[in-house]
BABAMI-771929 format. One line per field, with one value per atom (N, C-alpha, C): residue in three letters; chain; atom name; x negated, y negated, z negated. Coordinates in Angstrom, 3 decimals, m for minus. Layout:
N
residuo: (Ala | ...)
cadena: (A | ...)
atomo: (CA | ...)
east: (X | ...)
north: (Y | ...)
up: (Z | ...)
//
This chain:
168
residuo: (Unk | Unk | Unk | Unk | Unk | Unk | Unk | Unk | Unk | Unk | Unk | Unk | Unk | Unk | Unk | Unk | Unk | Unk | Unk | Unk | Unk | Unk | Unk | Unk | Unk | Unk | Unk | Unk | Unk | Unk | Unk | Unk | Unk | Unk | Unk | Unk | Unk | Unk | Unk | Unk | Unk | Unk | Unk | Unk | Unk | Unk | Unk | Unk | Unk | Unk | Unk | Unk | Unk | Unk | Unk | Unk | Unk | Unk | Unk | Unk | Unk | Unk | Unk | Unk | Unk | Unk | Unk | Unk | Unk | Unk | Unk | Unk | Unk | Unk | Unk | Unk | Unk | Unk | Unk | Unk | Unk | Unk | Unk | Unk | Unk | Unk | Unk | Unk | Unk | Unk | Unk | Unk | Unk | Unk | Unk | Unk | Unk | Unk | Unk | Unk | Unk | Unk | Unk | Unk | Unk | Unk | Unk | Unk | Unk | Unk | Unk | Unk | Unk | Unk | Unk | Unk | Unk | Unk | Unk | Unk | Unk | Unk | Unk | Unk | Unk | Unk | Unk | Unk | Unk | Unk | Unk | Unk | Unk | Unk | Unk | Unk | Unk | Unk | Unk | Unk | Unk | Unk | Unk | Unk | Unk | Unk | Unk | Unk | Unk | Unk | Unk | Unk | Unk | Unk | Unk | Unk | Unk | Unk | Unk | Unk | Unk | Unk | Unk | Unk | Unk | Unk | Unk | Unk | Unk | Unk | Unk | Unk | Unk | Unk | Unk | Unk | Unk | Unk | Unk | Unk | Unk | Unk | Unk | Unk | Unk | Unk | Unk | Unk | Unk | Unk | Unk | Unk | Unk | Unk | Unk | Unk | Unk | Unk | Unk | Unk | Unk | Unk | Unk | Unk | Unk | Unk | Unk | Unk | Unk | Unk | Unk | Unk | Unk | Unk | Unk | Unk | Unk | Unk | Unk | Unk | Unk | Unk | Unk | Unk | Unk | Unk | Unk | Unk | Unk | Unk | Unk | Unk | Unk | Unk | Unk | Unk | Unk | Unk | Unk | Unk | Unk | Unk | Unk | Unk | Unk | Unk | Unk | Unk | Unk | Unk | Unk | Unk | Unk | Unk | Unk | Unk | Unk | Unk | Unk | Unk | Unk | Unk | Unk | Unk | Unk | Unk | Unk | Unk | Unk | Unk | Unk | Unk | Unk | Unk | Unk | Unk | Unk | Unk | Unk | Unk | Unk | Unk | Unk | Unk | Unk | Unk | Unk | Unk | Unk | Unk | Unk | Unk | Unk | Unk | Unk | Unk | Unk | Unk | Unk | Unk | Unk | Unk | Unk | Unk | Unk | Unk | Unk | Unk | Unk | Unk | Unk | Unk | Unk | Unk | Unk | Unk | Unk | Unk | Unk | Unk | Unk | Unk | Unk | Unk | Unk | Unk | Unk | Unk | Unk | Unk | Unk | Unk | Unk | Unk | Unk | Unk | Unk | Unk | Unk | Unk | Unk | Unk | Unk | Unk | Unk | Unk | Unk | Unk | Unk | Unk | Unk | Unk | Unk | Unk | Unk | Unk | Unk | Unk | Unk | Unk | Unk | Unk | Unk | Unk | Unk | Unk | Unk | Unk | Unk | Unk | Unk | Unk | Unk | Unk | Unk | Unk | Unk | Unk | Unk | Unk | Unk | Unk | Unk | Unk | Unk | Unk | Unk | Unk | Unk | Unk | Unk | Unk | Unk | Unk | Unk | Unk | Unk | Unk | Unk | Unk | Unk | Unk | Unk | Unk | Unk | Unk | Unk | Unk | Unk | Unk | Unk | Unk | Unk | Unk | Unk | Unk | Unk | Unk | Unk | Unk | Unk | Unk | Unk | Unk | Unk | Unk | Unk | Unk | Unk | Unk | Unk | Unk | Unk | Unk | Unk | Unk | Unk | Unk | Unk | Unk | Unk | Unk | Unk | Unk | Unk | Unk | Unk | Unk | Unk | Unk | Unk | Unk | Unk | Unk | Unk | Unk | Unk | Unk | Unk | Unk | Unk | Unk | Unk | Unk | Unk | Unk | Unk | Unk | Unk | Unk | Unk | Unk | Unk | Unk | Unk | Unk | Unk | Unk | Unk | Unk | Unk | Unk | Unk | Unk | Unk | Unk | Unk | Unk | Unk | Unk | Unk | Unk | Unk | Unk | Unk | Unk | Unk | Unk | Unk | Unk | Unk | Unk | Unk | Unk)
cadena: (A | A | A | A | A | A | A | A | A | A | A | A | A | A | A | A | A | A | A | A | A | A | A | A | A | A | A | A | A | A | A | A | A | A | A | A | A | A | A | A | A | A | A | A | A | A | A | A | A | A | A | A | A | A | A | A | A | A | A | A | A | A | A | A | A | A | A | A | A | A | A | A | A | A | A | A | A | A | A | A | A | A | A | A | A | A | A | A | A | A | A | A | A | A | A | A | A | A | A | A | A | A | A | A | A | A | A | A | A | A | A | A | A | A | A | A | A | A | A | A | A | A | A | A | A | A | A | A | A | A | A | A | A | A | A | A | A | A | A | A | A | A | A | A | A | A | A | A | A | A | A | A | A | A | A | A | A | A | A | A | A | A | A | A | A | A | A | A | A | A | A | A | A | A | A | A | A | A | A | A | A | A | A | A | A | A | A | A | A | A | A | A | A | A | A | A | A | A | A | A | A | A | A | A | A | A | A | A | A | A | A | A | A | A | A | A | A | A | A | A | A | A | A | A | A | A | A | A | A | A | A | A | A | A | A | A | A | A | A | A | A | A | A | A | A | A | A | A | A | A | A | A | A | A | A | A | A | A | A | A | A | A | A | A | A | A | A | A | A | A | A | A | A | A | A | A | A | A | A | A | A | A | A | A | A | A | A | A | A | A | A | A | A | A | A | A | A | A | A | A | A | A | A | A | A | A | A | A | A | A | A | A | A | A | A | A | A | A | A | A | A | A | A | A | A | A | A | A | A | A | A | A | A | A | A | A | A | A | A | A | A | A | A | A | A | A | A | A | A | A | A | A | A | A | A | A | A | A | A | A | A | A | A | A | A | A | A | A | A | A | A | A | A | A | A | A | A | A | A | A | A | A | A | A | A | A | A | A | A | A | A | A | A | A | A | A | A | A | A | A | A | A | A | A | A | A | A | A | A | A | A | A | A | A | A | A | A | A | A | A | A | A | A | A | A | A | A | A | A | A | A | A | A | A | A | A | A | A | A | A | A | A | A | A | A | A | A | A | A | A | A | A | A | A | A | A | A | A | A | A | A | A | A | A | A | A | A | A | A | A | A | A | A | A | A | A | A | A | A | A | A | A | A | A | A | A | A | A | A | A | A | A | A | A | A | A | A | A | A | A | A | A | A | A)
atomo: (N | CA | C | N | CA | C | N | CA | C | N | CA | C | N | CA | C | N | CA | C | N | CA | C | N | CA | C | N | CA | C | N | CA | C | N | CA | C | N | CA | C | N | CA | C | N | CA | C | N | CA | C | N | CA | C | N | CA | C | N | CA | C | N | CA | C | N | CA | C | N | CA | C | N | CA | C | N | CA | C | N | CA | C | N | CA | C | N | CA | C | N | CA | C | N | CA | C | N | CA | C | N | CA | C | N | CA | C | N | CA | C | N | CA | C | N | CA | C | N | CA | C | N | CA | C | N | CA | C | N | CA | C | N | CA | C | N | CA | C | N | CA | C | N | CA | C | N | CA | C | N | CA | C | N | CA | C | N | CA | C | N | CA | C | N | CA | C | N | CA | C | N | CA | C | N | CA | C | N | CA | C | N | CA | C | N | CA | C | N | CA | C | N | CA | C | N | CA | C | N | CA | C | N | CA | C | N | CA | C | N | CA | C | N | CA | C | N | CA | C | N | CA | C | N | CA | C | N | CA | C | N | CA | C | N | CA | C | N | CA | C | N | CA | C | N | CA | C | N | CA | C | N | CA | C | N | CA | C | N | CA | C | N | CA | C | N | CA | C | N | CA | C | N | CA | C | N | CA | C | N | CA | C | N | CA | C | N | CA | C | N | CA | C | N | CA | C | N | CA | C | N | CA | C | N | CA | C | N | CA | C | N | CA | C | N | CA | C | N | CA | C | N | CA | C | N | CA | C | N | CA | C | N | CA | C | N | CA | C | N | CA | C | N | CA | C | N | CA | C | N | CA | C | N | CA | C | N | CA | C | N | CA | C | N | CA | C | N | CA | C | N | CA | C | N | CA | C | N | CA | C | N | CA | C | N | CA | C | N | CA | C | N | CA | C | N | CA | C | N | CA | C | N | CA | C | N | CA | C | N | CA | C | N | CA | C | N | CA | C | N | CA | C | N | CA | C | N | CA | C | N | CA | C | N | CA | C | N | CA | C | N | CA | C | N | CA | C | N | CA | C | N | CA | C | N | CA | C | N | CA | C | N | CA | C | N | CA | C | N | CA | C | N | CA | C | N | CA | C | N | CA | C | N | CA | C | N | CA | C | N | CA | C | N | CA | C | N | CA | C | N | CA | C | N | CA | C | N | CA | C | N | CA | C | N | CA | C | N | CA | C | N | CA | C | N | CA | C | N | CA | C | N | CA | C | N | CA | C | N | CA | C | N | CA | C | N | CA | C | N | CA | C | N | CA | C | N | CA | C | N | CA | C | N | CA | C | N | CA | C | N | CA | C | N | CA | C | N | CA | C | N | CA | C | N | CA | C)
east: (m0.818 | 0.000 | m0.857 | m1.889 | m2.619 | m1.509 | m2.227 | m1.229 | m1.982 | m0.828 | m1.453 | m1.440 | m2.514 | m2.843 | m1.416 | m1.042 | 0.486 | m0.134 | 0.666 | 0.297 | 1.022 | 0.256 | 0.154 | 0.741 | 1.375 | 1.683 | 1.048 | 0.362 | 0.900 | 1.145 | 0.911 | 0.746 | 1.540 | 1.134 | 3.053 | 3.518 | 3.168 | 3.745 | 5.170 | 4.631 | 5.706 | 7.376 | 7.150 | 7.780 | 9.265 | 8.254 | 8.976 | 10.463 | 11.215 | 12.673 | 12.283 | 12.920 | 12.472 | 13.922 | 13.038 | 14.043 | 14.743 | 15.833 | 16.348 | 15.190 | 15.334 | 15.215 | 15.796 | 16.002 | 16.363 | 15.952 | 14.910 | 14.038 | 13.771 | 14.357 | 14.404 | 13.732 | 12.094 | 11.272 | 10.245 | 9.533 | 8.133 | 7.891 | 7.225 | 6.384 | 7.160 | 8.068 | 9.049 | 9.101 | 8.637 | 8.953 | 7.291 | 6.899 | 5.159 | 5.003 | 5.435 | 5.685 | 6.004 | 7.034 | 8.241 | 6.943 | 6.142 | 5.421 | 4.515 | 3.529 | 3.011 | 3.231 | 5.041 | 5.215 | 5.746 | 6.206 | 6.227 | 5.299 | 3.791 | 2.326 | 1.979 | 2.549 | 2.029 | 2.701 | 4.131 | 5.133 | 4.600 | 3.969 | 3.776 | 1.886 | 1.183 | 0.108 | 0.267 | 1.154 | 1.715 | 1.598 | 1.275 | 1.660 | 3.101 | 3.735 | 5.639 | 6.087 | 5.891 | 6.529 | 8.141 | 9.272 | 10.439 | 10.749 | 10.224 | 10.739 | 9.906 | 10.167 | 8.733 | 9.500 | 9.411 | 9.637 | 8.837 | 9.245 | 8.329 | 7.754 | 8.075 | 7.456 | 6.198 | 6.217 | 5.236 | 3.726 | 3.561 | 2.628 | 2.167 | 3.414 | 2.795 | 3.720 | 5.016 | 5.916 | 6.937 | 7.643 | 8.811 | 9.355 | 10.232 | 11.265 | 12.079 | 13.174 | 14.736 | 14.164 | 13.396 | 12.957 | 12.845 | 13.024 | 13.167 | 13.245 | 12.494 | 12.433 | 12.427 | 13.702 | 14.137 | 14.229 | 13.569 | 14.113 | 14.037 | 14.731 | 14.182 | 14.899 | 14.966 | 15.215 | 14.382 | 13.279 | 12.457 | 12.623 | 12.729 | 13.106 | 13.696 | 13.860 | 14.023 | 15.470 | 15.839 | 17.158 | 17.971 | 17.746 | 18.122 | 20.060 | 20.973 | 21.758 | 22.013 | 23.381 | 23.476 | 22.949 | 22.741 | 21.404 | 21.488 | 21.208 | 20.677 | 19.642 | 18.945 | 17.825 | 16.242 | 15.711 | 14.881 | 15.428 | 15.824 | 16.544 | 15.629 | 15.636 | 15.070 | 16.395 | 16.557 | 17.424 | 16.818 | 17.528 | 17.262 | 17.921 | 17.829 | 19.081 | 20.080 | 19.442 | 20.260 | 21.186 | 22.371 | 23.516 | 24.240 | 24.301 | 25.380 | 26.804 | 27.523 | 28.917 | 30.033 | 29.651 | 30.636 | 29.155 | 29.854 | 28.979 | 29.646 | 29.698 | 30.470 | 29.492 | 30.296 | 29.490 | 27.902 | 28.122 | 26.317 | 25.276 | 24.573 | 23.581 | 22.042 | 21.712 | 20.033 | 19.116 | 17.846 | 17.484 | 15.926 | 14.461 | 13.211 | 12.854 | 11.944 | 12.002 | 10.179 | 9.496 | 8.270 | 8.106 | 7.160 | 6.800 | 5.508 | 5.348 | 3.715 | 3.057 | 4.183 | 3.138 | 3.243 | 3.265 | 3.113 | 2.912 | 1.899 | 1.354 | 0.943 | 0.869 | 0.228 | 1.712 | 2.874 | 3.821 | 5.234 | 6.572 | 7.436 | 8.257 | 9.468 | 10.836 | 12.184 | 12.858 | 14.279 | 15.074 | 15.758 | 16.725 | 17.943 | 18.513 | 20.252 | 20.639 | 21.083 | 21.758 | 22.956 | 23.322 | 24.970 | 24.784 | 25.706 | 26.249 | 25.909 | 27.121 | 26.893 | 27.793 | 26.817 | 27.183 | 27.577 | 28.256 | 28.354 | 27.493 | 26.251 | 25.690 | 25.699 | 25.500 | 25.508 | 24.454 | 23.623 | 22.781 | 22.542 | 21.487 | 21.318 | 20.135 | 20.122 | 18.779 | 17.791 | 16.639 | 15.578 | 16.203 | 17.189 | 17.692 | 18.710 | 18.689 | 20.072 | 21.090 | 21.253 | 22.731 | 22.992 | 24.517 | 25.202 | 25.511 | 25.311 | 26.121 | 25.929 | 26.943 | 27.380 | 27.060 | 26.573 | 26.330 | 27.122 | 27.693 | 28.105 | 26.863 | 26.466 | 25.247 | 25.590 | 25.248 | 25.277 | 23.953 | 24.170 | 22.646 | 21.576 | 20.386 | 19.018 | 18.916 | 19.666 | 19.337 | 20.055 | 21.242 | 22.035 | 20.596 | 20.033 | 19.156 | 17.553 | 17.350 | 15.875 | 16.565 | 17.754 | 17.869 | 18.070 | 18.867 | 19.010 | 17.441 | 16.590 | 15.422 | 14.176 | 14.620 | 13.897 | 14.606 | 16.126 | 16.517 | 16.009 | 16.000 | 15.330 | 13.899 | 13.483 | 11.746 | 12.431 | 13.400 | 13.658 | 14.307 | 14.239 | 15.064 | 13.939 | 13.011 | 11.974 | 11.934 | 12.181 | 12.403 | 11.626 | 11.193 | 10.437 | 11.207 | 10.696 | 11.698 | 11.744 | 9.849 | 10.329 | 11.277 | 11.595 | 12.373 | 13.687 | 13.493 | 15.264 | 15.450 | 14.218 | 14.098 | 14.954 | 15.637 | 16.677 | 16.103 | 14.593 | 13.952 | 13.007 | 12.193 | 10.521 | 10.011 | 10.384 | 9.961 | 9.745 | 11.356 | 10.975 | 11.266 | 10.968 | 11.657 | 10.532 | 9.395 | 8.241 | 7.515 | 6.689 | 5.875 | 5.154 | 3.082 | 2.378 | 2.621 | 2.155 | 2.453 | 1.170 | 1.365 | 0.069 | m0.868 | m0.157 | m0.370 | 0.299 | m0.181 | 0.865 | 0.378 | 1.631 | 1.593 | 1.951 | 1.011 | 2.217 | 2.626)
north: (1.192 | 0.000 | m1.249 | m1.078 | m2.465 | m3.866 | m4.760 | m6.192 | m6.898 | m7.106 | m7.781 | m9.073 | m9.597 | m10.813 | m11.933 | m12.786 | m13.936 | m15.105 | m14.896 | m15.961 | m17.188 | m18.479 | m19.601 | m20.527 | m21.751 | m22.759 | m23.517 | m24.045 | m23.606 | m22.463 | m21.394 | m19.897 | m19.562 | m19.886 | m19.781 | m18.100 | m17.618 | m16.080 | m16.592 | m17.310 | m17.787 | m18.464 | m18.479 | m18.966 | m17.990 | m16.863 | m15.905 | m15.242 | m14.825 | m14.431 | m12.643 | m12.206 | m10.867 | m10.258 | m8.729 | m7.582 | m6.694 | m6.475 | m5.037 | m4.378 | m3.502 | m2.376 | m1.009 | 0.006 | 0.839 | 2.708 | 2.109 | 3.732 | 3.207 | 4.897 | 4.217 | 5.598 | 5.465 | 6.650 | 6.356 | 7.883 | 7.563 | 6.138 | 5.618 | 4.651 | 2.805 | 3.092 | 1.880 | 1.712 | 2.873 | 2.947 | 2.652 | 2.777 | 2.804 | 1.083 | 0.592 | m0.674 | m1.137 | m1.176 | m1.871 | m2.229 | m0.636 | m0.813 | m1.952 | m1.916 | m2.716 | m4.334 | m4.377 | m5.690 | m6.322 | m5.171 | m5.551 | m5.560 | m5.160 | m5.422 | m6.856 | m7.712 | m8.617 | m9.640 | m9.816 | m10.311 | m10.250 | m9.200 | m9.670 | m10.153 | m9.712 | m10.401 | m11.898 | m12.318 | m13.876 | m14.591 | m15.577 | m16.794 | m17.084 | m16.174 | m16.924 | m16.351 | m15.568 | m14.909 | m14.438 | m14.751 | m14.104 | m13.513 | m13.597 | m13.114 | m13.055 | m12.214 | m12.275 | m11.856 | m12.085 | m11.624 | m10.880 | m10.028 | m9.481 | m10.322 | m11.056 | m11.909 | m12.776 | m12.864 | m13.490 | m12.454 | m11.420 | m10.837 | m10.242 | m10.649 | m10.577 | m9.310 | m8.861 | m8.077 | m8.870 | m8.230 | m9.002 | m8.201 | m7.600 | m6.831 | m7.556 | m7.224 | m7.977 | m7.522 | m7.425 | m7.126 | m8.159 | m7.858 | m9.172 | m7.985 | m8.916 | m8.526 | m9.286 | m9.954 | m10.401 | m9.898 | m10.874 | m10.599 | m11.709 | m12.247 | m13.174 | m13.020 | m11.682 | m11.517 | m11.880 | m12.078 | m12.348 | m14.116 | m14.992 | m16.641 | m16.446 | m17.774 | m18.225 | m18.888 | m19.406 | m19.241 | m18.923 | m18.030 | m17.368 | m17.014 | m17.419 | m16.434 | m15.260 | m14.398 | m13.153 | m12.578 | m11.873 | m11.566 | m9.857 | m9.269 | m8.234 | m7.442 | m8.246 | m7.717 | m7.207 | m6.301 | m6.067 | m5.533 | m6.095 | m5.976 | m6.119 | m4.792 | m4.365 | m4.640 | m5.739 | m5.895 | m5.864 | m4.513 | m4.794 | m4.782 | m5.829 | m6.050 | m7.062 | m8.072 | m8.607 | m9.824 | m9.812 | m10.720 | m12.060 | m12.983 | m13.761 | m13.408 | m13.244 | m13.183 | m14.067 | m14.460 | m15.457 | m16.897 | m17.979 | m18.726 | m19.541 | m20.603 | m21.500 | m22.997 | m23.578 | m24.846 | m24.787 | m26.227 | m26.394 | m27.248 | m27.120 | m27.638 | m28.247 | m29.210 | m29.220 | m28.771 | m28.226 | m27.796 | m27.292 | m27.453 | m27.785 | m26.303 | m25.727 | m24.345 | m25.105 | m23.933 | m23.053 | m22.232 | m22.055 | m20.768 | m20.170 | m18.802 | m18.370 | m18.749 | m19.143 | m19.369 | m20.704 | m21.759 | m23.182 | m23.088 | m22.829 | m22.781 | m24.224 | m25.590 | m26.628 | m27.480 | m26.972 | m28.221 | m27.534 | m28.174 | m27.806 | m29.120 | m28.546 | m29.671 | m29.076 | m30.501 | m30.684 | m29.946 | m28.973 | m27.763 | m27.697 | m28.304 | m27.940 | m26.590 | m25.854 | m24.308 | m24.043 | m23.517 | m22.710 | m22.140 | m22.616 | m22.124 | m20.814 | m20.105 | m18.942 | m17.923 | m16.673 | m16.377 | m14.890 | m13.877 | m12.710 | m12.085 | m11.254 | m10.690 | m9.248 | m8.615 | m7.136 | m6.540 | m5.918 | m5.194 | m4.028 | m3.475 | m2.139 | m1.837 | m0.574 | m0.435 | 0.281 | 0.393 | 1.200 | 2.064 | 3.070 | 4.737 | 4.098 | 3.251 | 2.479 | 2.853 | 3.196 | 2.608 | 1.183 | 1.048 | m0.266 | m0.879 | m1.855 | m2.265 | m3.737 | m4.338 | m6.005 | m6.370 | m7.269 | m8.268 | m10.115 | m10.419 | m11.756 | m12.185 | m13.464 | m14.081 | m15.563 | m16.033 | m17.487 | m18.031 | m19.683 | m20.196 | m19.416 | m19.472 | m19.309 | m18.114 | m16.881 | m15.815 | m16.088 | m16.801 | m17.092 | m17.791 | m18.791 | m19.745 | m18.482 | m18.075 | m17.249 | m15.971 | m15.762 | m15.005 | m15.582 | m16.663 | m18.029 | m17.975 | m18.638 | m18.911 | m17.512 | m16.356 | m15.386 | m14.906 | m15.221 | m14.454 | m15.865 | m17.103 | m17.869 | m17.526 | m16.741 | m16.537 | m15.511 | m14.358 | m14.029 | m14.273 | m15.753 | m16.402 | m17.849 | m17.568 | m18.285 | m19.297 | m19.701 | m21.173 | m21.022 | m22.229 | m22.417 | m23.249 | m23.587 | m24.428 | m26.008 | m26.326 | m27.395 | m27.817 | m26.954 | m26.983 | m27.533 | m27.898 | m27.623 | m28.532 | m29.140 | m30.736 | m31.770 | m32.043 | m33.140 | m34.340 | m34.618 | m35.793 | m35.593 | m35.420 | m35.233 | m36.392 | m37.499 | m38.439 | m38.835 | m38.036 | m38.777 | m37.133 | m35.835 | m34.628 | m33.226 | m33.982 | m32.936 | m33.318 | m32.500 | m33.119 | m31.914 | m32.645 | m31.891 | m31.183 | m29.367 | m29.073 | m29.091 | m29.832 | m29.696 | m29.073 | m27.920 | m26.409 | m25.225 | m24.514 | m23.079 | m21.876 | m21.744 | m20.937 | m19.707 | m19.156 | m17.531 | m17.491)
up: (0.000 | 0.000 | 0.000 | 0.909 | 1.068 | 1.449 | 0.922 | 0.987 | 2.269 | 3.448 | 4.713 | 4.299 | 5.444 | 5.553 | 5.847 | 5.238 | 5.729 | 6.461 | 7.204 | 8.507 | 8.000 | 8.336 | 7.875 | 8.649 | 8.415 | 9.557 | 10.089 | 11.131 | 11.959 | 13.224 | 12.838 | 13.544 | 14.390 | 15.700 | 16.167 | 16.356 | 16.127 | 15.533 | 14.601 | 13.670 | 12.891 | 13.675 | 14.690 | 15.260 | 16.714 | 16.032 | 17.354 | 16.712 | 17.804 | 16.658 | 16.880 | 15.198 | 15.512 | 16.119 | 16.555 | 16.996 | 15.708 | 15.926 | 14.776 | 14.772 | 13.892 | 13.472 | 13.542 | 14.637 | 15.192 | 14.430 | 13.760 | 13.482 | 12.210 | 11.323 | 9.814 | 9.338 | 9.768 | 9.459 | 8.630 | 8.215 | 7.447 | 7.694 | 8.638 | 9.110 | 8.489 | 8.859 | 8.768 | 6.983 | 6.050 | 4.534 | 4.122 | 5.433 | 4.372 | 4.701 | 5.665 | 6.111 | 4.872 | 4.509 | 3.793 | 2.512 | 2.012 | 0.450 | 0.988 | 2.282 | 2.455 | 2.160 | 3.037 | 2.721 | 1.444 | 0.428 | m0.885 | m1.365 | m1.126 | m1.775 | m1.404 | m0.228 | 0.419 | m0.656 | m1.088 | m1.941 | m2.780 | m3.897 | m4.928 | m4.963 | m4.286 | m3.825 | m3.952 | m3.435 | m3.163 | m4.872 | m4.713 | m6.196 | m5.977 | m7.376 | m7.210 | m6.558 | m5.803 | m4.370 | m4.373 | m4.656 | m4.700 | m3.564 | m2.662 | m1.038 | 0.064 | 0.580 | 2.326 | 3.008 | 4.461 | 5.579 | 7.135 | 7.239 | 8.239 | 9.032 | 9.384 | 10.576 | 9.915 | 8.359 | 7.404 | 7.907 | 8.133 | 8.082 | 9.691 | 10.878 | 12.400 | 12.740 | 11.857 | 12.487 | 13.178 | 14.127 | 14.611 | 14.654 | 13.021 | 12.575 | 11.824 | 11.604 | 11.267 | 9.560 | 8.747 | 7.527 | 6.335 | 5.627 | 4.674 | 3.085 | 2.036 | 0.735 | 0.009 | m1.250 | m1.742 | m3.139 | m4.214 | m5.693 | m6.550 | m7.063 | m7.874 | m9.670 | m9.694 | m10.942 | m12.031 | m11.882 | m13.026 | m12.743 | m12.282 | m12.742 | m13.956 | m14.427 | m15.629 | m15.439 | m14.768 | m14.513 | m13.496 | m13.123 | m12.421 | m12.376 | m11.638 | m11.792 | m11.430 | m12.200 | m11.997 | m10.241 | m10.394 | m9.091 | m8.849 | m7.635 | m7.334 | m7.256 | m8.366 | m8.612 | m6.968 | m7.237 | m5.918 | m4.694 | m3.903 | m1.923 | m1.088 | m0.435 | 0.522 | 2.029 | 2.799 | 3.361 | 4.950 | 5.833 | 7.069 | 7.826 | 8.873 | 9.789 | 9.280 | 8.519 | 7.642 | 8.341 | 8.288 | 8.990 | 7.556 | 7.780 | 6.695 | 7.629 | 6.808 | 7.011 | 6.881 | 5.811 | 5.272 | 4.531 | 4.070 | 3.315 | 3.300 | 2.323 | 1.760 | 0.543 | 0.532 | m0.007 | 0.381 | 0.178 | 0.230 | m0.744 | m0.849 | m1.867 | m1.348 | m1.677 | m1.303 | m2.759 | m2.420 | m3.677 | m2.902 | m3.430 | m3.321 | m2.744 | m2.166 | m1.375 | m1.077 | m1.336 | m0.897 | m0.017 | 0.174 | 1.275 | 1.293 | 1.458 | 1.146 | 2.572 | 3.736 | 4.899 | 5.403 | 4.200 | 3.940 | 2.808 | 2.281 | 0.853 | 0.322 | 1.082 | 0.647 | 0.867 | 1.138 | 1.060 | 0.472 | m0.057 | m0.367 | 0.030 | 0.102 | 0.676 | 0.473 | 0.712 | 0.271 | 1.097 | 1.146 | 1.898 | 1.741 | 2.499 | 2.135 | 2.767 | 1.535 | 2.197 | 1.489 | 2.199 | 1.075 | 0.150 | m0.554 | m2.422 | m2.455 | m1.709 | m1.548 | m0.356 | m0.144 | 1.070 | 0.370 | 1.748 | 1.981 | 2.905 | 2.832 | 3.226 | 3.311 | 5.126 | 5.554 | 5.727 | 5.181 | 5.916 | 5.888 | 6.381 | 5.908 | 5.179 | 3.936 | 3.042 | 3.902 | 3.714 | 4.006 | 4.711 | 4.622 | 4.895 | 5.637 | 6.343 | 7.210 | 6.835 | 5.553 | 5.068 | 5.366 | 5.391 | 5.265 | 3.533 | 3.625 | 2.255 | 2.548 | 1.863 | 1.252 | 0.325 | m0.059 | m0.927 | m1.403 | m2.138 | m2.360 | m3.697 | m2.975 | m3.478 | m3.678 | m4.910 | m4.884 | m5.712 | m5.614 | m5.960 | m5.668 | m6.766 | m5.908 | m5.262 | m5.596 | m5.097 | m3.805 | m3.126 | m1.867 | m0.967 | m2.048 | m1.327 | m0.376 | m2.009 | m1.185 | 0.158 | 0.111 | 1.599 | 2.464 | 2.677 | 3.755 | 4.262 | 3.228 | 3.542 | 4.554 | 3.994 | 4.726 | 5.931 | 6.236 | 7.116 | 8.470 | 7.954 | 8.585 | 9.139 | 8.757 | 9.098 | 10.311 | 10.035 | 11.063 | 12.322 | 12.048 | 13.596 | 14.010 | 13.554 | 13.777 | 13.265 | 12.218 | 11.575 | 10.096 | 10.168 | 8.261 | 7.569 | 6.370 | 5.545 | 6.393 | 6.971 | 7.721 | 8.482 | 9.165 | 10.248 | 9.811 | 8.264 | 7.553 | 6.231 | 6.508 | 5.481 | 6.182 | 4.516 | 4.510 | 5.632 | 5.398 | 6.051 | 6.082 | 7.327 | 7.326 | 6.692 | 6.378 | 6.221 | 4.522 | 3.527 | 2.771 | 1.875 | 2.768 | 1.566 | 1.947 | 2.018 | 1.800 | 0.893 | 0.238 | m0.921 | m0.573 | m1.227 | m1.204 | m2.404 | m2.348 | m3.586 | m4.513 | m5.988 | m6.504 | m6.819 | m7.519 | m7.659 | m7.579 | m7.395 | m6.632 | m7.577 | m8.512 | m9.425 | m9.429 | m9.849 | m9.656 | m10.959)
//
C-alpha cells in the first residue's frame, strides 16, 4: 500500500474528466489501499480523488469523521461512480486541497445532497449528506469532472488566501 505521488496545480492532468469504473477486481482494490495510503499520507486529508494521483477513474475517498465538529457523518466511503442526485441549500465555507497545498478559498456548495454510488464490490447504495461531510464530496466528485476548488471561489480576487500552515 505504497502512498502515490499527488499531482499539484498547476498539472493539467488535474484537469482531465475521468471515466467510470467498469471492473471491480483484485487490481481496482489494491488501487483503492493505495489511494487511501495517499489520503492519509496527506496533512488533514479528509478526502482524495483518483485523478489526485494521475488516475482518470470515477474514484473518490471520503471521511471526515475524526473533525471536531463534524456532523453526523458516514464515517470512511469508498465511493465509485459517484452521482449527486438530489442537493439543496447552499452555503459558502473555506475548502483546501492536497493538490493546492499553498492556497485555500471561499466555496459555495450545497447544504446537503443525496448521493448514488457504488462500493468497491459495485454494489449500489445512497447516501443523504449534509454540511461538511455534503461539502468534502461536492469537492472530490469535482476533481472528477476536472475542476479544483479554484475553479469555484466566490472571487478570485478577494476569496483565496495563502495558507499559513498546513496541518495535519
Amino acid at each position: 500500500m505504497p502512498a502515490r505521488d499527488i499531482l499539484v496545480y498547476p498539472d493539467e492532468r488535474l484537469k482531465y474528466e475521468s471515466m467510470e469504473v467498469e471492473s471491480f477486481d483484485d487490481e481496482l482494490q489494491e488501487f483503492i489501499m493505495d489511494l487511501e495510503a495517499s489520503r492519509c499520507a496527506g496533512p488533514g486529508a479528509v478526502g482524495i480523488a483518483a485523478p489526485q494521483v494521475g488516475r482518470l477513474q470515477r474514484i473518490v475517498i471520503v471521511d471526515v469523521s475524526a473533525m471536531r465538529k463534524s456532523v453526523p457523518n458516514h464515517g470512511h466511503l469508498v465511493l465509485i461512480n459517484p452521482v449527486i442526485a438530489e442537493w439543496e441549500g447552499h452555503e459558502i465555507g473555506r475548502e483546501g486541497c492536497l493538490s493546492v497545498p499553498d492556497f485555500t478559498g471561499n466555496v459555495i456548495r450545497a447544504q446537503r445532497i443525496r448521493l448514488q454510488a457504488q462500493d468497491p464490490h459495485g454494489e449500489l447504495c445512497e447516501f443523504e449528506m449534509q454540511g461538511f461531510e455534503a461539502r468534502a464530496v461536492q469537492h472530490e466528485i469535482d476533481h472528477l469532472d476536472g475542476l479544483l476548488f479554484l475553479d469555484r471561489v466566490v472571487s478570485r480576487r478577494t476569496d483565496i488566501f495563502r495558507r499559513k500552515v498546513y496541518k495535519k
